[in-house]
C-alpha positions as CSV (number, residue, x, y, z in Angstrom):
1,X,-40.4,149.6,-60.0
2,X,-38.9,146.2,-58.9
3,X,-38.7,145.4,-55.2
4,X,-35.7,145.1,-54.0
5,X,-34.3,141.1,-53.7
6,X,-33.2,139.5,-50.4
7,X,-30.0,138.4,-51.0
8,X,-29.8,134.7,-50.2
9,X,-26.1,134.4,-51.9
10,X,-24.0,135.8,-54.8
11,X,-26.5,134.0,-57.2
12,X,-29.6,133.0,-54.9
13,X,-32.2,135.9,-53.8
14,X,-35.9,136.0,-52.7
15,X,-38.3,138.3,-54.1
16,X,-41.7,139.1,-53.8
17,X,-44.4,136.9,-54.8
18,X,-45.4,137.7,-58.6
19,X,-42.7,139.4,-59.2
20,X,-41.1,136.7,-61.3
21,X,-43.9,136.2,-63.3
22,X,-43.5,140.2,-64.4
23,X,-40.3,140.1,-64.9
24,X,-41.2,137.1,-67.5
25,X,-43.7,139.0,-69.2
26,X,-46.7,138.7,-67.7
27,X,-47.4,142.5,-67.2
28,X,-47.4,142.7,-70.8
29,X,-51.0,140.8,-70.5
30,X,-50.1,136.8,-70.7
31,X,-49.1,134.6,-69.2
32,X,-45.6,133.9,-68.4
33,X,-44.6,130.7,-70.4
34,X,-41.8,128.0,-68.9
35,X,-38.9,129.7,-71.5
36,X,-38.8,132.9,-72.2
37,X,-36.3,134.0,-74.7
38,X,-36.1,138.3,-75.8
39,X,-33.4,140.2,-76.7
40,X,-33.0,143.4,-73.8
41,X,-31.1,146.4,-73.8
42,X,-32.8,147.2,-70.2
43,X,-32.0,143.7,-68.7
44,X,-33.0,143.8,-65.2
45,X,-30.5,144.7,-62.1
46,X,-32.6,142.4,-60.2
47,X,-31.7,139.3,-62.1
48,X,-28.1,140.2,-63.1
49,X,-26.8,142.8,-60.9
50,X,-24.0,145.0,-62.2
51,X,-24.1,143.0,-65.3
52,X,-26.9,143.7,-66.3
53,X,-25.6,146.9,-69.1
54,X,-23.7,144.2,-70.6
55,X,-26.6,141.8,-71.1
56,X,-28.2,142.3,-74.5
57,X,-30.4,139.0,-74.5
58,X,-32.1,136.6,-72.0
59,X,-33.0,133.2,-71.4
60,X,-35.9,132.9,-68.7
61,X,-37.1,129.7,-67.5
62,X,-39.4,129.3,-64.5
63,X,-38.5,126.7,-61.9
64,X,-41.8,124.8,-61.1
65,X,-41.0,122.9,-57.2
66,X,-44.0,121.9,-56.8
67,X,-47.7,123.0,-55.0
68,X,-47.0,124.8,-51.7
69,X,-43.5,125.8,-52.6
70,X,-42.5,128.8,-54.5
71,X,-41.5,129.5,-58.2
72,X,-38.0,129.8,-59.0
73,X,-36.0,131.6,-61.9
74,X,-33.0,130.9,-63.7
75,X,-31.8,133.4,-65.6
76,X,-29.3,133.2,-68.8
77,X,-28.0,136.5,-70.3
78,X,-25.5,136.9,-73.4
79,X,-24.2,140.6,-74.5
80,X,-24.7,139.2,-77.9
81,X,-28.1,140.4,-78.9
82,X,-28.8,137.5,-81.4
83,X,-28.2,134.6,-78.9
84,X,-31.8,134.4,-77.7
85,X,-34.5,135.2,-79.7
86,X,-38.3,134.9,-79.4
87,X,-38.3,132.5,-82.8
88,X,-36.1,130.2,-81.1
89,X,-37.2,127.1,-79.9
90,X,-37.4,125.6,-76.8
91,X,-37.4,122.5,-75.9
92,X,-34.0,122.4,-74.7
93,X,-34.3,124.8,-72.4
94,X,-37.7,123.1,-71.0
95,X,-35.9,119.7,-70.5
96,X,-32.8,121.7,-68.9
97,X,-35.1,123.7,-66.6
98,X,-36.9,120.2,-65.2
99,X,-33.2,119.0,-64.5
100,X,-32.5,122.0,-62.6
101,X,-35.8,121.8,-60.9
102,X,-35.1,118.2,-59.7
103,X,-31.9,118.7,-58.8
104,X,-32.9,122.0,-56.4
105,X,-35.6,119.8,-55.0
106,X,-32.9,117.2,-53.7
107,X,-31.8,120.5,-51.6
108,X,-34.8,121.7,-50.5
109,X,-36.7,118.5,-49.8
């Protein structure tokens, strides 16, 4: 059962700590790696809302701000189911998620 997300803004909410990391996978007995990539037919309502029937795979890529700050989560979902894949590779997505994390930390200091 997922707590329930502060809503921050349309696309900006605060959860409880470790509940990204289960959302990534990590209640499956890993570790949650930087890029997660799955197809889903039970995409989460906590990550895309009323959306989330429509969304057949997921890209997952942890934010990293820093010690003493918390994680973040960008979340990309398609409706077709062979757009992310766990053979996929993903070094893309890593250098796109440290853009994204430098570019939050401007805004957050």
């Amino acid at each position: 059962d997922e707590p329930l997300p502060q809503q921050v803004s349309d696309v900006l909410a605060a959860v409880k700590p470790g509940t990204l990391d289960r959302v990534c996978g990590a209640a499956k007995g890993g570790s949650p790696e930087k890029v997660t990539l799955r197809p889903t037919d039970n995409a989460s309502p906590l990550l895309y809302g009323d959306a989330a029937a429509a969304v057949h795979s997921e890209a997952l890529l942890k934010l990293d701000f820093g010690r003493d700050k918390l994680p973040g989560l960008l979340a990309l979902g398609s409706d077709d189911p062979h757009q992310f894949r766990v053979n996929q590779g993903t070094d893309l997505l890593n250098f796109f998620a440290s853009v994204v994390e430098r570019a939050i930390l401007r805004w957050i200091g």
